[in-house]
VEXDREN-2710 file (C-alpha; in Angstrom, 1 decimal):
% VEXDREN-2710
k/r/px/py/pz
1/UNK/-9.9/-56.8/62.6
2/UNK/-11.4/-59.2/64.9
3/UNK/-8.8/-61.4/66.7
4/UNK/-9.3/-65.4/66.0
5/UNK/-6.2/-66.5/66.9
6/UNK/-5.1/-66.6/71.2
7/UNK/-1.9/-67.4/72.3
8/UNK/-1.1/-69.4/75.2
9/UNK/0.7/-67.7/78.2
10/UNK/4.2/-68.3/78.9
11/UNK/4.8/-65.3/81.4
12/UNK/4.9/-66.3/85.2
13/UNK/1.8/-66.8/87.2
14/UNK/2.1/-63.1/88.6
15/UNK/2.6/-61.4/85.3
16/UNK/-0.6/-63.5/83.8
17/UNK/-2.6/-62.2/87.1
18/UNK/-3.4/-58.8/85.0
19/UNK/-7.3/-57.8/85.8
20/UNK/-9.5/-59.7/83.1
21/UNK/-11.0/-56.2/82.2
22/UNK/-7.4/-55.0/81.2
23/UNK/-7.2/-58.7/79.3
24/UNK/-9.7/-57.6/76.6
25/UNK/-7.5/-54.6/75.9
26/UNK/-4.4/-56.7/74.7
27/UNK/-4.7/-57.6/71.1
28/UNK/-2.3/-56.0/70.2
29/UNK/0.4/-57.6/72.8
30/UNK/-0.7/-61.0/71.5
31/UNK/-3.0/-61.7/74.1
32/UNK/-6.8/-62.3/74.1
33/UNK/-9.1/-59.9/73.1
34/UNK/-12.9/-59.1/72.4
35/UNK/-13.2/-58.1/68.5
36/UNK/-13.3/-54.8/68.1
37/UNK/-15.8/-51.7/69.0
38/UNK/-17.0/-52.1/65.4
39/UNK/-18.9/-48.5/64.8
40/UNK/-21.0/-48.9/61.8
41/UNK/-21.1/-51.5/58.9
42/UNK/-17.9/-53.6/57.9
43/UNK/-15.1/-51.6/55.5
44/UNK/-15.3/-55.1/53.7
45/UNK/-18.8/-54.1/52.2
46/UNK/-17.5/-51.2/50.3
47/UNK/-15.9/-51.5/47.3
48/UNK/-12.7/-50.9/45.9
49/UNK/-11.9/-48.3/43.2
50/UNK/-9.7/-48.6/40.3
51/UNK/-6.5/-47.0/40.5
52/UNK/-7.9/-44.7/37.6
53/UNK/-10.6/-44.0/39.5
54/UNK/-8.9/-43.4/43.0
55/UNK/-6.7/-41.4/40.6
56/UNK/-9.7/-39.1/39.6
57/UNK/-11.1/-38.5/43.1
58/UNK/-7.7/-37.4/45.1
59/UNK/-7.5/-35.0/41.7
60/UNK/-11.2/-33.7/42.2
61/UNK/-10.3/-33.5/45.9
62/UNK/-7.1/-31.4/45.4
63/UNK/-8.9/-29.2/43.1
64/UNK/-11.8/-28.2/45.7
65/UNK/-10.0/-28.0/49.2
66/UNK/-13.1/-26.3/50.2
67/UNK/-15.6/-28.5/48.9
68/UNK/-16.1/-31.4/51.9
69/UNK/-17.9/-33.7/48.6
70/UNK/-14.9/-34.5/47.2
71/UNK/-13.1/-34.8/50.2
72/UNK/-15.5/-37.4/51.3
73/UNK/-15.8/-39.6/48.6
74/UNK/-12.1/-39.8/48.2
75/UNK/-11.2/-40.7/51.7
76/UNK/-14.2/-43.4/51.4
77/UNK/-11.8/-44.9/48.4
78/UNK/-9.2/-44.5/50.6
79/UNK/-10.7/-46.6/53.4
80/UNK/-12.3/-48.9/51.3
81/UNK/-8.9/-50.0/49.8
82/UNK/-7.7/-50.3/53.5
83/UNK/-5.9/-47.1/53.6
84/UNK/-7.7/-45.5/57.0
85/UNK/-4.4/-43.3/57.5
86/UNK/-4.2/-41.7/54.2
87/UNK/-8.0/-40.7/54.3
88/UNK/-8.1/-39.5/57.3
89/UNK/-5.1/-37.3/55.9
90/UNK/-7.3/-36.2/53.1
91/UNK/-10.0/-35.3/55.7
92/UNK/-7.7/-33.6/57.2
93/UNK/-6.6/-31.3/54.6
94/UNK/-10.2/-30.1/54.0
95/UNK/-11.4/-29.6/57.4
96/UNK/-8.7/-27.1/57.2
97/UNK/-10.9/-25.0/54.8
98/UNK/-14.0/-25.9/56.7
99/UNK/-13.2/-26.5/60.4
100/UNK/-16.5/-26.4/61.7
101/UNK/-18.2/-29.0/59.1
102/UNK/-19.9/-31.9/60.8
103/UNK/-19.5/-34.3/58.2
104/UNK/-15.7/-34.1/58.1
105/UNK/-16.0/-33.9/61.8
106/UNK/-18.1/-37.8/61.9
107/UNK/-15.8/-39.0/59.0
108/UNK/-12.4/-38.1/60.9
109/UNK/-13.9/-39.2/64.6
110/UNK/-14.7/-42.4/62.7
111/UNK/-11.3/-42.8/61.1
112/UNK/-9.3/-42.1/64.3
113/UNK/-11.4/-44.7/66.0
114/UNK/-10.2/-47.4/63.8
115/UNK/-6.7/-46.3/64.0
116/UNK/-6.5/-46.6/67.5
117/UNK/-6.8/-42.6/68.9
118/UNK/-9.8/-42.8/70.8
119/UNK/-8.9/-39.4/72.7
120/UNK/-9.1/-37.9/69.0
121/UNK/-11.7/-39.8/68.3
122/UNK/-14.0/-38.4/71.1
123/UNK/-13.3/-35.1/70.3
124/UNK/-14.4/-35.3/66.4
125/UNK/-17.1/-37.5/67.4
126/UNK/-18.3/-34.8/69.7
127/UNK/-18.1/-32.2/67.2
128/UNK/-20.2/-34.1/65.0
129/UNK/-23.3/-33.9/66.3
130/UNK/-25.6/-32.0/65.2
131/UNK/-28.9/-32.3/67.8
132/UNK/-31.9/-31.6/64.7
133/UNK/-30.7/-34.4/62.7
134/UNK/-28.9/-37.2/65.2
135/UNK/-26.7/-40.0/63.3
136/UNK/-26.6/-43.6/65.3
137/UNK/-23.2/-44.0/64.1
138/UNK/-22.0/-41.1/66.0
139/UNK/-23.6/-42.0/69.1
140/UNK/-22.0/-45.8/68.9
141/UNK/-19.0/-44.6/68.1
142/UNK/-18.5/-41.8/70.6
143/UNK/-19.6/-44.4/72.9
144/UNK/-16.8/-46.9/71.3
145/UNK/-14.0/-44.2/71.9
146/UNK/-15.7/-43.6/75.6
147/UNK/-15.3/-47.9/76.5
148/UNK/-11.6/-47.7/75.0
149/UNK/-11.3/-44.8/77.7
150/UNK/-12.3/-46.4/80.3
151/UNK/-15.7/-44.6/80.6
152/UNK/-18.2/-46.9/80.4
153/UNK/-21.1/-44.9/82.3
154/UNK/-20.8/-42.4/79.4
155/UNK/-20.6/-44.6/76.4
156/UNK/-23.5/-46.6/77.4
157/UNK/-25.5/-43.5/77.3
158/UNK/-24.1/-43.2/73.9
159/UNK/-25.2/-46.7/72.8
160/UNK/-28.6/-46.3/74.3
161/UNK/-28.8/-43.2/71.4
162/UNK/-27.7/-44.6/68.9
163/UNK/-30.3/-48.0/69.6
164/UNK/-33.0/-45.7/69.8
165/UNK/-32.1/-44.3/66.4
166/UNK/-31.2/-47.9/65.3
167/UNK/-33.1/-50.6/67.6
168/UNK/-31.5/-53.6/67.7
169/UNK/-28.9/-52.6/65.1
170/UNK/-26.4/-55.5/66.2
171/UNK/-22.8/-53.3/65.5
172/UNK/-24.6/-51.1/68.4
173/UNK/-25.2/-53.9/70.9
174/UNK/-22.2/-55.4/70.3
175/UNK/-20.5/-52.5/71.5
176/UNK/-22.9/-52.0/74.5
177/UNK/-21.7/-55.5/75.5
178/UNK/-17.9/-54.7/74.9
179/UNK/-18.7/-52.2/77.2
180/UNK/-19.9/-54.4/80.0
181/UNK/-17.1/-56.7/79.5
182/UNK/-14.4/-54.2/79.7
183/UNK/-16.2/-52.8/82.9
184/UNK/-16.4/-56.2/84.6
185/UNK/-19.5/-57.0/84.3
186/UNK/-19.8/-60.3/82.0
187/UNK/-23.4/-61.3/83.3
188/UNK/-24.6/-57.9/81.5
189/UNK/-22.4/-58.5/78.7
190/UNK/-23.6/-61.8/77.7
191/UNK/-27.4/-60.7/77.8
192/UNK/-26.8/-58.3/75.4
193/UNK/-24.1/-60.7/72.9
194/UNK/-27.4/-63.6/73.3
195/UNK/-29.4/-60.4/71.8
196/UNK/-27.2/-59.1/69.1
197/UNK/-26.4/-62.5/67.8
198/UNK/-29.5/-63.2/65.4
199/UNK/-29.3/-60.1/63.6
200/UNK/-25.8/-60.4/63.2
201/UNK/-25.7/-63.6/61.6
202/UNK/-28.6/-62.7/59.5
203/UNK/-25.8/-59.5/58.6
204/UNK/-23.1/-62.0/57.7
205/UNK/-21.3/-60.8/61.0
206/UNK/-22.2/-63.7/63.2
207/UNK/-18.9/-64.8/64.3
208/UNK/-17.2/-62.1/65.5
209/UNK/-20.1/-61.8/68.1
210/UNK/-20.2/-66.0/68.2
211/UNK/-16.6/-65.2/69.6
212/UNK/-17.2/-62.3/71.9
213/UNK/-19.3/-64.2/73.5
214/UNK/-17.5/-67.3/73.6
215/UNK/-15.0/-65.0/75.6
216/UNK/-17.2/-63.3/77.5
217/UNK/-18.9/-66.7/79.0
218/UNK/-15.2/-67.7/79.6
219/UNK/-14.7/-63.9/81.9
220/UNK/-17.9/-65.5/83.6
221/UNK/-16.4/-68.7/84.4
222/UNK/-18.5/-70.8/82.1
223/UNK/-16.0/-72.5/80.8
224/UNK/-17.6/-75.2/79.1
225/UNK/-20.6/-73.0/77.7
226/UNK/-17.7/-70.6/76.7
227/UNK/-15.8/-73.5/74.7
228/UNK/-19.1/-74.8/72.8
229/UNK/-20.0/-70.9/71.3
230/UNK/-16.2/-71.1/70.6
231/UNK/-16.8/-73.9/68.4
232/UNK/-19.5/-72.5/66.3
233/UNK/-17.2/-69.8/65.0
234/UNK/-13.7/-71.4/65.9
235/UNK/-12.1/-74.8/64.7
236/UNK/-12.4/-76.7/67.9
237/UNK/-8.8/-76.9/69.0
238/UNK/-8.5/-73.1/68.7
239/UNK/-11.6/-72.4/71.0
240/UNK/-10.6/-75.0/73.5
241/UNK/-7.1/-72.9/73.5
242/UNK/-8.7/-69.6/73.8
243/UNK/-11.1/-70.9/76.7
244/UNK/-7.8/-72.4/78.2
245/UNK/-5.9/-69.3/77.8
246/UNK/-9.3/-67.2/79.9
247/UNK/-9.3/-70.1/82.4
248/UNK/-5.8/-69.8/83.7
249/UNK/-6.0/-66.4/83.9
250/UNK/-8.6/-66.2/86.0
251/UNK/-7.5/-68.7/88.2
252/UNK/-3.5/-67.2/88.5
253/UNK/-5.5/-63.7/89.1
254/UNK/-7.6/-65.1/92.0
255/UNK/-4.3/-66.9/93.8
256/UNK/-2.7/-63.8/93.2
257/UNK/-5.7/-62.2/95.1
258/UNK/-5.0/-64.9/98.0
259/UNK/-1.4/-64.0/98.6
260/UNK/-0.3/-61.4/101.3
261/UNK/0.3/-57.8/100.5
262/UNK/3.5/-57.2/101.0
263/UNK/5.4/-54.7/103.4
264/UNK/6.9/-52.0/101.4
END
C-alpha cells in the first residue's frame, strides 16, 4: 500500500521529537511514512482468477505436494486476489517436500516481505540465489528486507545488483532511495527519487515516487519544494498537511536536541 493520507500530531512536543529516520517507519501507527520497499512489479497488474479456477489450482496443488509448478501458480492466484498470507501458506506446504528449491525459496522471501517479516524475508531471499543465473528481484528485495533492518550498507549493495541486472528499473531505485531516507541521508535520497521518477510515470507508478519525494524534500527541509511535488500527486490540502506534519517534527526534534540532558 502506499500511504496518501498523514495525520496531524496531537502527542506533546517531546513524544513528536522521535528521529525522522524512525518517522518513515510509522505507517502503521498512523504517522507519515515513505510508500513501501516495493520489490518487483505491482500485485495490481496481475489478474484475478475465477473462483472455479482458483478452485482448480489449490486442487492441482494438493495433488502434487512435490511439484513446486503447481505450487507456484496457485499461490500467484492467491496473491493476485490479495491473499499474500494464504499463498505463502501454500508455499509453505511444498517447500516442505522440496526444501532446498530456489524458486519457492524467492516466492516465500517475496511474500514475507510484503507481510511485514523482513527477518524471514532475509533469510528466503538469501536462499534464493542462485549465483549462474542472478534474479534482480531478489537482489531488491533482499536489499528491501536489509533497509527495514536497519542495514542499509548491505541492502544498497543489494540494489546496486539488482540495477546492474535491471538499469534504471525505477521499483529498484525507489528502494535505493528508501534506503537513504531511512539512513538519514535525504540529499542522496532525492537524487535518486529525481532519477526514478520518469520511468515510473511512464510505468503508471508515478505517484507513489511523486510522494516519496515530496517527503523526502520535506526530511531535507525544503519545505516549500516538498509541498509543490506533494501537489502533483496529492490534492493540495492533503500535501500542505503532510509537509506540515514533516515540518513540526523536525522543528519539536531539534528543540528537543536544545534542551539539557538531564541528571539521572
Amino acid at each position: 500500500m502506499s500511504l496518501t493520507i498523514f495525520r496531524k500530531p496531537n502527542a506533546a512536543a517531546g513524544q513528536a521529537a522521535t528521529a525522522l529516520a524512525t518517522v518513515l517507519l510509522l505507517s502503521a501507527c498512523g504517522g507519515p511514512s515513505l510508500a513501501p520497499l516495493d520489490f518487483g512489479e505491482p500485485p495490481a497488474q496481475e489478474k484475478s482468477k475465477p473462483g472455479n479456477e482458483l478452485a482448480r489450482l489449490a486442487a492441482a496443488a494438493k495433488s502434487k505436494p512435490g511439484e513446486p509448478a503447481p505450487a507456484l501458480a496457485y499461490a500467484k492466484a492467491l496473491r493476485a486476489k490479495g491473499a499474500r498470507t494464504e499463498a505463502l501458506e501454500a508455499l509453505e506446504v511444498a517447500a516442505k517436500a522440496r526444501p532446498g528449491d530456489q524458486r519457492l525459496a524467492l516466492e516465500r522471501g517475496l511474500l514475507a516481505l510484503e507481510l511485514g517479516d523482513a527477518a524471514k524475508a532475509e533469510t528466503l531471499l538469501r536462499s534464493a540465489h542462485e549465483a549462474k543465473s542472478p534474479d534482480w528481484r531478489m537482489h531488491s528485495a533482499l536489499g528491501a528486507a536489509l533497509a527495514s533492518r536497519g542495514k542499509h550498507a548491505e541492502a544498497r549493495e543489494q540494489f546496486t545488483k539488482a540495477l546492474a541486472l535491471a538499469p534504471n528499473h525505477p521499483s529498484v531505485l525507489n528502494n535505493l532511495a528508501l534506503s537513504y531516507a531511512l539512513d538519514g541521508k535525504a540529499k542522496e535520497a532525492e537524487k535518486v527519487l529525481r532519477k526514478a521518477l520518469p520511468a515510473a510515470k511512464a510505468a503508471a507508478n508515478g505517484d507513489k515516487v511523486q510522494q516519496n519525494l515530496a517527503l523526502v524534500l520535506a526530511l531535507g527541509g525544503k519545505y516549500s519544494e516538498a509541498r509543490s511535488a506533494a501537489e502533483a500527486a496529492l490534492p493540495a490540502a492533503k500535501a500542505g498537511e503532510n509537509v506540515a506534519y514533516v515540518q513540526q517534527l523536525a522543528e519539536a526534534r531539534g528543540a528537543a536536541l536544545k534542551q539539557p540532558a538531564k541528571a539521572d
